[in-house]
C-alpha positions as semicolon CSV with decimal commas, in nm:
position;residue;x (nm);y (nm);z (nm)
1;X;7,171;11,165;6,852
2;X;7,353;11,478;6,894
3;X;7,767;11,530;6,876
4;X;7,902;11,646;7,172
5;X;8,335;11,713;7,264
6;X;8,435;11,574;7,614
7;X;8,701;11,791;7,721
8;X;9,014;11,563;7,880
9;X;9,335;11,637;8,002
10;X;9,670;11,471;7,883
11;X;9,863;11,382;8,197
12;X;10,240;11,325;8,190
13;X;10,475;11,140;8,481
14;X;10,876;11,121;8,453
15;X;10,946;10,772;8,578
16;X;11,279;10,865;8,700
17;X;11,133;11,018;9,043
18;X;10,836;10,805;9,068
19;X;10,863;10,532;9,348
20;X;10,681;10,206;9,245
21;X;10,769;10,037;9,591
22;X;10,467;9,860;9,704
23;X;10,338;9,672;10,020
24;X;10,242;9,308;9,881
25;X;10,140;9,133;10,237
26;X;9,839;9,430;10,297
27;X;9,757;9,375;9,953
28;X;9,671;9,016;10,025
29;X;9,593;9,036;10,358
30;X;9,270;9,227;10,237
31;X;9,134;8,967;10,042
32;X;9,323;9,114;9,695
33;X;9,573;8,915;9,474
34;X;9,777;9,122;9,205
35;X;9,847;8,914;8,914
36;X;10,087;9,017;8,646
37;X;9,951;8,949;8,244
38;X;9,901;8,626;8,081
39;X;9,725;8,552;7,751
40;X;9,414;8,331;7,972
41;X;9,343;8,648;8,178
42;X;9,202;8,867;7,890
43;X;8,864;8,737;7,971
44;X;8,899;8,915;8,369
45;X;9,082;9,174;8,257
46;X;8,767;9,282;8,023
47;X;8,498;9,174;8,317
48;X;8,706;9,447;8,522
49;X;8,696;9,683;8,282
50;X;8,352;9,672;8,203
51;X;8,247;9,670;8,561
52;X;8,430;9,922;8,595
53;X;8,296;10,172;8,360
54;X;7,989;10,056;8,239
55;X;7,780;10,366;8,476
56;X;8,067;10,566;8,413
57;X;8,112;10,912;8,148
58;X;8,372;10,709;7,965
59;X;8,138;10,495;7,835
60;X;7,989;10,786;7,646
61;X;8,335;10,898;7,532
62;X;8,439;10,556;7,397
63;X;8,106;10,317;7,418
64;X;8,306;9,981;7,417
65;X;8,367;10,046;7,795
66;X;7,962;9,972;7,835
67;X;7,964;9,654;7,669
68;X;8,053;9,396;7,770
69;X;8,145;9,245;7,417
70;X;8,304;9,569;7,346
71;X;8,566;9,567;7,652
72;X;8,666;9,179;7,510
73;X;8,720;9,328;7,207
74;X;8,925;9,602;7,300
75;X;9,130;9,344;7,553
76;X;9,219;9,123;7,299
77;X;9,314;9,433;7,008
78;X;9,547;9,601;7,274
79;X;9,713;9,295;7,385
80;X;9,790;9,199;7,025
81;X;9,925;9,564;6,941
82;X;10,329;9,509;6,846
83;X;10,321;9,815;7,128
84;X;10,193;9,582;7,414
85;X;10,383;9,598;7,717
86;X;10,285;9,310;7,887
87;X;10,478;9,427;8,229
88;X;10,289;9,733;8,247
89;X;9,948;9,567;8,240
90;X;9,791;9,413;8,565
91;X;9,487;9,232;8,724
92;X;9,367;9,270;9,079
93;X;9,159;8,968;9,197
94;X;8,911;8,982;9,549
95;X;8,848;8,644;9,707
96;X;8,547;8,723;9,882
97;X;8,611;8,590;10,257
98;X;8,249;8,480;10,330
99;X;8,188;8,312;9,976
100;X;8,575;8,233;9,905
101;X;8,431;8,357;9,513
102;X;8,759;8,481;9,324
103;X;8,667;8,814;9,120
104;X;8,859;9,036;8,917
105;X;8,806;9,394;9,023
106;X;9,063;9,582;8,881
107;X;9,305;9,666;8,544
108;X;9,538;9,852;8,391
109;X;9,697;9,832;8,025
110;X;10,007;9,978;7,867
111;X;10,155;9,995;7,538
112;X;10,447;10,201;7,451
113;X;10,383;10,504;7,204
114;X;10,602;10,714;7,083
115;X;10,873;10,630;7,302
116;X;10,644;10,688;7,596
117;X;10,454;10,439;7,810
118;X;10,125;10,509;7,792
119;X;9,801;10,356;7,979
120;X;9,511;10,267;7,808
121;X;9,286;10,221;8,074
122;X;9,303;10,177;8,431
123;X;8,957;10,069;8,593
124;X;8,846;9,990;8,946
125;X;8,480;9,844;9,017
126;X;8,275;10,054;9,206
127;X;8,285;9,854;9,548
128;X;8,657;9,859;9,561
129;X;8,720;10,231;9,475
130;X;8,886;10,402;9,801
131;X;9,160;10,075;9,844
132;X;9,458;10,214;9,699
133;X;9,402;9,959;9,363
134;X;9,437;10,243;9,178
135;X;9,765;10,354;9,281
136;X;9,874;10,039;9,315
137;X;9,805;9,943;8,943
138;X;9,981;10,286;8,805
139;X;10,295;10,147;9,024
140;X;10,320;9,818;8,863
141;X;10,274;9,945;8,565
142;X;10,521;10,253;8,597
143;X;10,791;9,928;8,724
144;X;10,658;9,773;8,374
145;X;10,751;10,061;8,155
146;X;11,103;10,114;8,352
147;X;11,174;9,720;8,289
148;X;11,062;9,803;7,926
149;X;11,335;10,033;7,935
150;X;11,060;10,385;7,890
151;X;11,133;10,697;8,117
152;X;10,834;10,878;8,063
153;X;10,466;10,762;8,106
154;X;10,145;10,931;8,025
155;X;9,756;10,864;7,991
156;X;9,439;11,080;7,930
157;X;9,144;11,135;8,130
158;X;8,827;11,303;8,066
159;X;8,821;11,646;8,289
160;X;8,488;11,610;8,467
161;X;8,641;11,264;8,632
162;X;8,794;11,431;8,919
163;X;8,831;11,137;9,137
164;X;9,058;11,006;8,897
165;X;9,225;11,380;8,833
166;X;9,301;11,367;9,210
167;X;9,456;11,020;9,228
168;X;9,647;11,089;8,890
169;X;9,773;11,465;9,032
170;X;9,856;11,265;9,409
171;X;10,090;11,030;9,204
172;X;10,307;11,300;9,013
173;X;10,143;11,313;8,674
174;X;10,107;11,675;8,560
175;X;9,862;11,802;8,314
176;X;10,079;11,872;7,965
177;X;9,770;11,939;7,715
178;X;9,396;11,978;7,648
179;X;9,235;11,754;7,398
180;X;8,889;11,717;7,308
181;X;8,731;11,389;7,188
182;X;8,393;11,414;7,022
183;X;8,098;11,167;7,037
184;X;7,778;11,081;6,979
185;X;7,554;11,079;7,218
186;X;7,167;11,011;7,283
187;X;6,930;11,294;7,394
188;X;7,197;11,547;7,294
């Protein structure tokens, strides 16, 4: 095991400009479902997160992510946080058309920090990267924080994840800081 720093960027969005207007009849006419937060759900919302980053670099910067115990875990201790905001966390569910199997295949959590709203992860699986989930999530979420009464949201994400960099820039958040997280990792 050697220690290595992953370099990530703290990204900050005003909510006062942001438009969280969204088009609900393509969402379902795809096959997806959006469904707001509910105590049963933690189970899905941890699948999606772990499918979601379990071949990904953020499971070396914060291992829970590639366990599948580990992503329960850190469902259930961020929707018991005081800080929860239960508005600005989301599920997306695909009913596969030939099977008619329901599957969750994307998240997003918030909490409010500091006076800010800030996610803690959003995640899309593989196979349903490309959709617009992604955006979607950060706009139900951003209407969360606003209900919650926040003007301000941020997040952080590691540098090297550009896709996400791109989406994240596309939206309106602008990079505010550098922070550097350190880890362990194998063969390092």
């Amino acid at each position: 095991m050697g220690m290595t720093y992953f370099r990530r960027f703290r990204m900050e969005l005003s909510l006062c400009d942001f438009d969280a207007d969204w088009d609900r009849d393509a969402l379902t006419s795809s096959g997806y479902t959006l469904v707001g937060f509910e105590e049963g759900l933690i189970r899905e919302h941890a699948q999606a997160k772990y499918q979601s980053f379990r071949h990904e670099m953020d499971s070396d910067v914060f291992p829970c992510l590639g366990r599948r115990d580990g992503c329960l875990r850190l469902m259930r201790e961020i929707a018991s946080r005081t800080t929860f905001v239960p508005g600005a966390t989301w599920l997306v569910r695909y009913q596969d058309r030939r099977g008619g199997r329901t599957m969750p295949v994307a998240t997003i959590q918030g909490i409010e920090q500091d006076g800010w709203g800030a996610i803690q992860n959003l995640g899309v699986i593989p196979e349903h990267r490309g959709r617009g989930l992604g955006r979607l999530l950060m706009q139900r979420a951003a209407a969360g924080f606003r209900a919650a009464g926040l003007e301000k949201m941020n997040l952080e994400v590691t540098t090297a994840n550009t896709q996400a960099l791109r989406l994240y820039e596309k939206i309106g958040f602008r990079r505010s800081k550098v922070v550097y997280k350190a880890c362990e990792i194998a063969g390092v």
